[in-house]
N, C-alpha and C positions, 0 to 999 in steps of 0.2 A: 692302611698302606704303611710300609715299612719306611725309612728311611735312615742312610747311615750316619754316624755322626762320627767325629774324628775323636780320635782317642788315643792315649800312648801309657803303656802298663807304670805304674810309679812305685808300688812297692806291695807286701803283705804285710798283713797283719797274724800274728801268731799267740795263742794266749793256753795256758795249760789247764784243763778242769779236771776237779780233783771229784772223782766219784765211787770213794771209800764209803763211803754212807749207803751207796746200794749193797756191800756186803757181797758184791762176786768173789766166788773162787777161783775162775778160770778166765782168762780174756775174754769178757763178750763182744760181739757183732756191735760198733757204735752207729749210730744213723743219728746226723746231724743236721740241725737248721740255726739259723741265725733270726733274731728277733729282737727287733728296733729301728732307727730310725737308718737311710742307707745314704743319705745323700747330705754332704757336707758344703758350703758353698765358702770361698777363700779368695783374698787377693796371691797375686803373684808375684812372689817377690823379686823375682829374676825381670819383667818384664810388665808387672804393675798392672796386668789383665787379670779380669774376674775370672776363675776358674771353679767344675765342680769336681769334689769327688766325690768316688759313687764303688759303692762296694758291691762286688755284682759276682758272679759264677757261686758254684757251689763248693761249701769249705769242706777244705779233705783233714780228716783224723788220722794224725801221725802218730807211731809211740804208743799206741795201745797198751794198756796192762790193765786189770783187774782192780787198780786204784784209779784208774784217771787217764787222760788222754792229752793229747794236742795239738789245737785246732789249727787252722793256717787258710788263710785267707785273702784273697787276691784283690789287692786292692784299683782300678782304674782310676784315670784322670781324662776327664772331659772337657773340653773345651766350649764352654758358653755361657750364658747369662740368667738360668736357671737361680731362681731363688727361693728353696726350698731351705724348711728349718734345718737349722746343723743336727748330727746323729749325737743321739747320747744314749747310755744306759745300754749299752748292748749287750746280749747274752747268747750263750750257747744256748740251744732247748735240744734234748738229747734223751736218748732211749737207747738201753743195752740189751740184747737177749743171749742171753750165755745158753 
C-alpha cells in the first residue's frame, strides 16, 4: 500500500565528472545512476524539528562533451522522524557509448 508523505523540493545538487580517461572522440550517449547512501537525517534550524533528506528522481546529465559531464540532482526534503544513517561517498556510476 502506497501512502503519501509531505514534501517540499529544497535544492540540487550538481557535480561535474570528468571522463577523459575513456578516450571518446565524439560526445557519447551518458546513462547515469547514483550510488550511495540516499537519506540524510537533520535537525531544523528554522523550527528545531527533525527533518529528512532524501535524494530521490533521476539525475539528468547536462553539458555533455567527450571529456566529462554534469550531473544535477534534485534534492527532496521530508518531513519525519526516520533515522537512517547520513549519505556519504557518493558517486556517479556512468556508461558512454559513442
Amino acid at each position: 500500500d502506497w501512502a503519501s508523505v509531505p514534501f517540499e523540493t529544497t535544492f540540487s545538487l550538481t557535480a561535474h565528472n570528468d571522463t577523459s580517461s575513456a578516450g571518446f572522440l565524439t560526445t557519447p550517449g551518458y546513462s547515469v545512476r547514483l550510488d550511495g547512501q540516499r537519506i540524510q537525517v537533520e535537525e531544523d534550524d528554522e523550527e528545531g524539528e527533525i527533518v529528512s533528506l532524501v535524494l530521490d528522481g533521476p539525475p539528468n546529465v547536462l553539458e555533455a562533451t567527450p571529456t566529462g559531464f554534469t550531473i544535477n540532482v534534485l534534492v527532496t526534503r521530508l518531513i519525519g522522524d526516520a533515522q537512517p544513517p547520513p549519505w556519504n561517498d557518493w558517486r556517479a556510476v556512468w556508461m558512454g557509448v559513442e
